[in-house]
N, C-alpha and C positions, 0 to 999 in steps of 0.2 A: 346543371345545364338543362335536363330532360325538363326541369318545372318551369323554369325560363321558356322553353320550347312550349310547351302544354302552357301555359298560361298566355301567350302567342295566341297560340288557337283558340282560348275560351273568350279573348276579346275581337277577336276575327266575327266569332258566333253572335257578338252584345250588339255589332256594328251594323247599323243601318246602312240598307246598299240602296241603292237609288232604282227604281225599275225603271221598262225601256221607254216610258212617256217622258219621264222626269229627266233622264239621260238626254233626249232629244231637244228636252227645253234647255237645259243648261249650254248644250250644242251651240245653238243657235245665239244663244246670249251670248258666246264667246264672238261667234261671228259676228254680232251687231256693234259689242263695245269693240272690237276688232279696228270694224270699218271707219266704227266713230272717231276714236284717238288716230286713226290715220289721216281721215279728212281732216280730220283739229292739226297734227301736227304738219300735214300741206301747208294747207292754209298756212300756219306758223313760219312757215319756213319762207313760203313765197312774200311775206307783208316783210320779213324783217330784210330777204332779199333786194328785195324794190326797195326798201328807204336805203337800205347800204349804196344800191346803185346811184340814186337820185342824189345822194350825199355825196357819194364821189364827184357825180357831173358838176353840181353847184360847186366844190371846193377845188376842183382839176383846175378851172381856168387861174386859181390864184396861187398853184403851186410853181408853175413858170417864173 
């Protein structure tokens, strides 16, 4: 258990950690693809919305 433990630590030590510029860029990348897939999935949501709607209106008068 102890060498499991200590060998834990000696790959903790091998690990490249990111310093605070490269921290900030990664930041902001999440922010950008973030904003990006949310305008895509709007967008997505509102084009499939309006033909559902426009489809209903054309097919309503023939359901009568």
């Amino acid at each position: 258990m102890f060498k499991f433990i200590r060998s834990i630590g000696h790959e903790m030590r091998l690990t490249a950690w990111p310093d605070r510029k490269q921290s900030w860029h990664d930041f902001w990348m999440v922010i950008e693809y973030t904003i990006f897939f949310m305008a895509f999935i709007m967008l997505f949501d509102w084009a499939i919305l309006g033909g559902f709607n426009r489809l209903i209106a054309i097919l309503l008068p023939y359901v009568k």
